[in-house]
FIPAGU-768329 format. One record per residue (C-alpha): x, y, z. Coordinates in Angstrom, 2 decimals. Example, Ala and Ser with C-alpha at 12.3 -4.5 7.8 and 13.67 -1.06 7.14 Angstrom:
<xx: 12.30	yy: -4.50	zz: 7.80>
<xx: 13.67	yy: -1.06	zz: 7.14>
***
This chain:
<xx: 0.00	yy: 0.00	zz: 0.00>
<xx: 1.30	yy: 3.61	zz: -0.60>
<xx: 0.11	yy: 6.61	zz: 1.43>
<xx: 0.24	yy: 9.90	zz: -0.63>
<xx: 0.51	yy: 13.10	zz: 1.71>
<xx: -0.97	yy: 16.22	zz: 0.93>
<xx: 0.86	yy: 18.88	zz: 2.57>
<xx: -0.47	yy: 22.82	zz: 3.45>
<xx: -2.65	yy: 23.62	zz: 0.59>
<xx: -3.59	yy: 27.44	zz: 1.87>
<xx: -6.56	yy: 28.28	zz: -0.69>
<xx: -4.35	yy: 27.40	zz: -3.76>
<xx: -7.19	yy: 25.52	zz: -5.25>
<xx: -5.44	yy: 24.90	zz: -8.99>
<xx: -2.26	yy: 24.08	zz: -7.37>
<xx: -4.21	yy: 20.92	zz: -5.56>
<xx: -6.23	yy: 19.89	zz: -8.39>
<xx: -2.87	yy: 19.65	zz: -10.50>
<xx: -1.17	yy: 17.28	zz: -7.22>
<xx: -4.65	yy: 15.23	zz: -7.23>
<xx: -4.30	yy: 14.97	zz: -11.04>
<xx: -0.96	yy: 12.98	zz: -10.38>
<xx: -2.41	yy: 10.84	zz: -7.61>
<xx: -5.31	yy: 9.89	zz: -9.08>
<xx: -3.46	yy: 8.65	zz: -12.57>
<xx: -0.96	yy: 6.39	zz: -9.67>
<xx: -2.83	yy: 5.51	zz: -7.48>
<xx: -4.53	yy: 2.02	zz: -6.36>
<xx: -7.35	yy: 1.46	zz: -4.87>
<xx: -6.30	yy: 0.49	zz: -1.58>
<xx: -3.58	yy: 3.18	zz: -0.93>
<xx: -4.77	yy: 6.13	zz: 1.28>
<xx: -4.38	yy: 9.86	zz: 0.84>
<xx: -3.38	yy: 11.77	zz: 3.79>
<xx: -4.26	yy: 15.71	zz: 4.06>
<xx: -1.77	yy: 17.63	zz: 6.74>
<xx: -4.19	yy: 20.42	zz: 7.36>
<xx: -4.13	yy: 24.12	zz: 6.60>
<xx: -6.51	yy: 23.78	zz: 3.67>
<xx: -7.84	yy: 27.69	zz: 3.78>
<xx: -5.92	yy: 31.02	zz: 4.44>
<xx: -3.62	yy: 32.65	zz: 1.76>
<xx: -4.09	yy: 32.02	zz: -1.30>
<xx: -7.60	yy: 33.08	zz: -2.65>
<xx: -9.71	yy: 29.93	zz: -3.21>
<xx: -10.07	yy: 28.25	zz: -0.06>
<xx: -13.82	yy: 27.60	zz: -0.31>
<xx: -12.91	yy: 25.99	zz: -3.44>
<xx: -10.36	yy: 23.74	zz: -1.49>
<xx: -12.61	yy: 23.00	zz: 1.46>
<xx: -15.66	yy: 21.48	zz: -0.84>
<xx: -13.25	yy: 19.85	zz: -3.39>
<xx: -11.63	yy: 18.03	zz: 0.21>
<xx: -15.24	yy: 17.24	zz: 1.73>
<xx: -16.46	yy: 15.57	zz: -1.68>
<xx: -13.29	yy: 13.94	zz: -2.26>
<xx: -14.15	yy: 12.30	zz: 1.38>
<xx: -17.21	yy: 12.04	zz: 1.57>
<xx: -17.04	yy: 9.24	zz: -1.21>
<xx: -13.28	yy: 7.83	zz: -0.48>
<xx: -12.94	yy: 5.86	zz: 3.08>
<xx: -9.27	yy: 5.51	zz: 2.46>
<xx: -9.04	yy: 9.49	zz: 2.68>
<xx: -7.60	yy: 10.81	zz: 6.06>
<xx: -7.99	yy: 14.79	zz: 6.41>
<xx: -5.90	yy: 16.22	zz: 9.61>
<xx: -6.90	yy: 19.50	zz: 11.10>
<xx: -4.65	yy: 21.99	zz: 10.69>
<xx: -3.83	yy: 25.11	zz: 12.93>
<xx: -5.73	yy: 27.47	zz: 10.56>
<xx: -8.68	yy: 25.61	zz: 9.95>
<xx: -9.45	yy: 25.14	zz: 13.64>
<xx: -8.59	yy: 28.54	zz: 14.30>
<xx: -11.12	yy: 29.66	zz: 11.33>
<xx: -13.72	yy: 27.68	zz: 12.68>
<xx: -13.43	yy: 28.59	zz: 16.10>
<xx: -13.83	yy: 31.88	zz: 15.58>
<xx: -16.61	yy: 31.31	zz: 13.34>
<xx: -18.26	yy: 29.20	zz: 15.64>
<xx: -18.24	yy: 31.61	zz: 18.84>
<xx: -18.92	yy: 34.68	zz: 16.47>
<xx: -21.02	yy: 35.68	zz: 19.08>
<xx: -18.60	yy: 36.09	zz: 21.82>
<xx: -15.75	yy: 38.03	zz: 19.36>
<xx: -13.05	yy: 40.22	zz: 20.83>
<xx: -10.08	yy: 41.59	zz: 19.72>
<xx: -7.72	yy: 38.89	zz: 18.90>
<xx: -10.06	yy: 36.76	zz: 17.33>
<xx: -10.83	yy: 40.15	zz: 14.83>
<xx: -6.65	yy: 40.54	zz: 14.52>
<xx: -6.52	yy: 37.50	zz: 13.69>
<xx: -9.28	yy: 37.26	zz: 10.76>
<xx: -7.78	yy: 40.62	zz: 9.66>
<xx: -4.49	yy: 39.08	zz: 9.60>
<xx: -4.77	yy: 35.72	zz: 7.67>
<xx: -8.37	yy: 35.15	zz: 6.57>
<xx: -9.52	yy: 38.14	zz: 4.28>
<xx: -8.79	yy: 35.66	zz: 1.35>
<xx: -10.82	yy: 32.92	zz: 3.25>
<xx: -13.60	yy: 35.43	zz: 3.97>
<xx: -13.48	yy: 36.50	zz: 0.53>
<xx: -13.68	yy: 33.27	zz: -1.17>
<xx: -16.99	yy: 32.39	zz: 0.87>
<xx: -18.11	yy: 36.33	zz: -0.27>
<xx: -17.94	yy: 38.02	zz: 2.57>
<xx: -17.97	yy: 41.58	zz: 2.77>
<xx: -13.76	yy: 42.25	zz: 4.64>
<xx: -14.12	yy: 46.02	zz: 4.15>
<xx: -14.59	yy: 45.38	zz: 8.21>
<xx: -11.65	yy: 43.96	zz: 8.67>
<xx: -9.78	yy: 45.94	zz: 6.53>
<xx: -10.77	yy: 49.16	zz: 8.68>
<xx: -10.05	yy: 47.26	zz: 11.54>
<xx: -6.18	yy: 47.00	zz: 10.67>
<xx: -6.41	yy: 51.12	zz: 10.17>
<xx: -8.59	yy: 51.73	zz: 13.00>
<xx: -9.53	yy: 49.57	zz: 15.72>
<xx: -11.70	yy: 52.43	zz: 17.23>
<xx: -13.56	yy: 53.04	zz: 14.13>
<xx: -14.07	yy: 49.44	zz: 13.53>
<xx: -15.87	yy: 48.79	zz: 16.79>
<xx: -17.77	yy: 52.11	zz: 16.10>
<xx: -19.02	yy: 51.80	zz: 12.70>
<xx: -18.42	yy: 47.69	zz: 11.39>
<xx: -18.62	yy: 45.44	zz: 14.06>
<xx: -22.40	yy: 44.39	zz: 14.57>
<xx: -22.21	yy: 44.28	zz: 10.66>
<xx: -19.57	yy: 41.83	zz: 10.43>
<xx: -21.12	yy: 39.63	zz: 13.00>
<xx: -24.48	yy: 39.68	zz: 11.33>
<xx: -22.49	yy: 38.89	zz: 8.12>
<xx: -20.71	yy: 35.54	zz: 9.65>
<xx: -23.83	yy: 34.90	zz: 11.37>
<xx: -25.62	yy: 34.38	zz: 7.74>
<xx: -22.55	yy: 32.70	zz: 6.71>
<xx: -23.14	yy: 29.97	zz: 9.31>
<xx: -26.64	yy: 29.39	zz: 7.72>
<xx: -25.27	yy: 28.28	zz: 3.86>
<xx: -24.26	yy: 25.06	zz: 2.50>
<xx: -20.78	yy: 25.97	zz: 2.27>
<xx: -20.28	yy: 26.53	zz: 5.80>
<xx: -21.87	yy: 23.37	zz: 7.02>
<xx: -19.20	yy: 21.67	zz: 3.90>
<xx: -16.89	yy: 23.50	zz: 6.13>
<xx: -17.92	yy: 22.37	zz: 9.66>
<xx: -18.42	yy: 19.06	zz: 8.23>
<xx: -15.32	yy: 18.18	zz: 7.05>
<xx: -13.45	yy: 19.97	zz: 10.50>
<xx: -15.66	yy: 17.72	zz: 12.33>
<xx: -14.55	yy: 14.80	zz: 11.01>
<xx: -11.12	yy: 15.78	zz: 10.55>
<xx: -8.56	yy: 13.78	zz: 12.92>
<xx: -5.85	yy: 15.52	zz: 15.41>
<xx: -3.39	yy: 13.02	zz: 14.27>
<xx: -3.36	yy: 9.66	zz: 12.33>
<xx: -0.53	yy: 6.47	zz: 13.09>
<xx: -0.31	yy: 3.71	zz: 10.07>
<xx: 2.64	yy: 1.45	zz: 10.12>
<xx: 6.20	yy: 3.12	zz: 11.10>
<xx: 4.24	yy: 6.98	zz: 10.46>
<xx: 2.78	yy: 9.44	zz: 12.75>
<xx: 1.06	yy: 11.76	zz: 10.91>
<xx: -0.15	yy: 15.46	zz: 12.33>
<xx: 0.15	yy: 19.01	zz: 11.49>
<xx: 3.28	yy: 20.15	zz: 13.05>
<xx: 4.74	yy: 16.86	zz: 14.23>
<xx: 3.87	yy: 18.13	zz: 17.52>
<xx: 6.57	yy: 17.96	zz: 20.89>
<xx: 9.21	yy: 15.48	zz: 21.27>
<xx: 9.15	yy: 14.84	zz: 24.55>
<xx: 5.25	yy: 13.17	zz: 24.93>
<xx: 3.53	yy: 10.75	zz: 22.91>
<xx: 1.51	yy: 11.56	zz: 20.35>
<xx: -1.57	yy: 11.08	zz: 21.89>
<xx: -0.78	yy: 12.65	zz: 25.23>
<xx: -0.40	yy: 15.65	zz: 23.35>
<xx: -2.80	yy: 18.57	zz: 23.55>
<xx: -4.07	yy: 20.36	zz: 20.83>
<xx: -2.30	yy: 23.11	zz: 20.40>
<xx: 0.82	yy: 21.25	zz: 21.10>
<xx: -0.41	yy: 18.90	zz: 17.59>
<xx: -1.09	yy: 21.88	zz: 15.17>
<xx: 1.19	yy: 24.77	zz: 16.52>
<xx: 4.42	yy: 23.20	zz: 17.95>
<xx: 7.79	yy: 23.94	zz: 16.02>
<xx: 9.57	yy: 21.85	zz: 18.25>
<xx: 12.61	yy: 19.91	zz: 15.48>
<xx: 14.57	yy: 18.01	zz: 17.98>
<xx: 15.04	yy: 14.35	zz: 17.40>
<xx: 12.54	yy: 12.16	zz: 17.72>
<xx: 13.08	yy: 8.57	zz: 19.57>
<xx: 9.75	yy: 6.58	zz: 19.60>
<xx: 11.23	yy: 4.84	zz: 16.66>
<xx: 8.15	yy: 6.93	zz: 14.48>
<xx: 8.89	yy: 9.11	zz: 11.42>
<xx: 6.69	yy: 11.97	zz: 11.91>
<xx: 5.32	yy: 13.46	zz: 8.73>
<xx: 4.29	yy: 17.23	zz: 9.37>
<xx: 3.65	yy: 20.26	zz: 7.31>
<xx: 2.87	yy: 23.77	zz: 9.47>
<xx: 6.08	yy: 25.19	zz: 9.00>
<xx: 7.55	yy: 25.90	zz: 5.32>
<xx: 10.80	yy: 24.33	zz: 4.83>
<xx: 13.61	yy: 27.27	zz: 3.69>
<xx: 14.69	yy: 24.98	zz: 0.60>
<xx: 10.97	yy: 24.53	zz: -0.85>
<xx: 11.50	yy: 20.67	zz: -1.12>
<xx: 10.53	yy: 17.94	zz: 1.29>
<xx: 13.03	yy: 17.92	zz: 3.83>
<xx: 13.79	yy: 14.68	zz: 6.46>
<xx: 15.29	yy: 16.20	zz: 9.87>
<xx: 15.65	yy: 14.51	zz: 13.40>
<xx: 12.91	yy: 11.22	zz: 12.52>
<xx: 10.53	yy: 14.23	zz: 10.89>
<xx: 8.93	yy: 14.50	zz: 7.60>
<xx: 8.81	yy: 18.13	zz: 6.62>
<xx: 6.28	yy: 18.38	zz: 3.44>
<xx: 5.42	yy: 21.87	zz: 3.79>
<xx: 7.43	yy: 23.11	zz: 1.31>
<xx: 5.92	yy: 26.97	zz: 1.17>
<xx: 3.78	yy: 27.00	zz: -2.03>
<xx: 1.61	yy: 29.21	zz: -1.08>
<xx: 4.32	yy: 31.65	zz: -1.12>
<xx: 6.11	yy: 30.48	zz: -3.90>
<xx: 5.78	yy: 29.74	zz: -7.63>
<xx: 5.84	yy: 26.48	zz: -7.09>
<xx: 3.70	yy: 22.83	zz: -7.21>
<xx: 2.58	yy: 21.16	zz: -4.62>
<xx: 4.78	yy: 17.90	zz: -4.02>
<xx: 3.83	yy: 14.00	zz: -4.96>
<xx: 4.79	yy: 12.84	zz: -1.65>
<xx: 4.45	yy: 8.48	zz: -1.65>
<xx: 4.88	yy: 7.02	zz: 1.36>
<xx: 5.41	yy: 3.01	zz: 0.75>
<xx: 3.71	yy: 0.78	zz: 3.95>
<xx: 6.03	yy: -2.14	zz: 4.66>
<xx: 4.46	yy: -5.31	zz: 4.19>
<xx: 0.99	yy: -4.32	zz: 2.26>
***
């Protein structure tokens, strides 16, 4: 059996459906796909990405989809729109004006709010909560939550762990928190006798990069003019 990963997509919609095109013309129908997380943020078709992903599993048991730091981040904040305060606004303003975007959401809001906090809470706030609060009512939302819900912290299959940041070294995988799973950058050797196979933090070279019993696949192509890798892992003994 081979496992193909799918490293930090980031909203780059034609970018996945070029990697998919490769799988799909290798693979068998036993071996397993493997998403890392971070499927929205970025680049400027994350919708695009996130119902692609939920129809791709939706119909395909042998594909795993992790959760990724900004997807639970995204749908956190969507999810307590109600209670919103000032980091979880910097922190749509900061990363998810594509993301809001692609679902056509009005980010003139948020785009104030980087210029003026005051004038934000004065003049856009109740608007932009009424705005995510009809975006929790469409189709494409529930896609959204649907796939998160059924996305997994972290996934073992043979001599793999897979998660999106390869978490801490020091605790077993699932002794690990959360946060510790999708925001850790923590490189030092591993010694559970695992290979860890991570994206979360761009590797400087823009290739896949092994380091310390890690698997680094994200290899930054969001930010770079480049594809997103065929990754094959080969499962001893299948």
């Amino acid at each position: 059996m081979t496992i193909f990963v799918v490293p930090d997509i980031h909203g780059e919609y034609e970018k996945l459906l070029k990697l998919m095109d490769k799988i799909h013309k290798e693979r068998k129908p036993k071996d397993k796909i493997v998403f890392l997380g971070d499927y929205i943020d970025r680049g400027n078709k994350s919708k695009e990405v996130i119902n692609y992903i939920f129809d791709l599993k939706s119909n395909d048991e042998n594909v795993i989809t992790l959760l990724g730091n900004h997807d639970d981040a995204f749908w956190k904040n969507i999810e307590e729109i109600e209670r919103l305060d000032i980091y979880n606004v910097e922190w749509f303003a900061r990363y998810c004006i594509e993301t809001l975007e692609s679902y056509g959401i009005d980010t003139t809001p948020l785009k104030s709010f980087e210029l003026n906090q005051n004038e934000f809470y004065r003049n856009y706030f109740n608007k932009f909560v009424d705005d995510i609060k009809d975006f929790k009512t469409t189709k494409d939302y529930k896609n959204f939550k649907n796939l998160m819900e059924n996305c997994q912290n972290y996934h073992k299959e043979g001599k793999y762990i897979f998660s999106h940041s390869g978490g801490v070294h020091w605790k077993p995988i699932n002794e690990q928190t959360l946060d510790q799973i999708l925001w850790s950058r923590d490189f030092q050797k591993r010694k559970d006798g695992f290979t860890h196979v991570c994206g979360h933090t761009p590797t400087i070279s823009g290739e896949v990069e092994e380091h310390n019993g890690m698997l680094l696949c994200d290899v930054g192509a969001v930010f770079r003019d480049i594809d997103l890798p065929v990754i094959k892992l080969s499962q001893e003994g299948d």
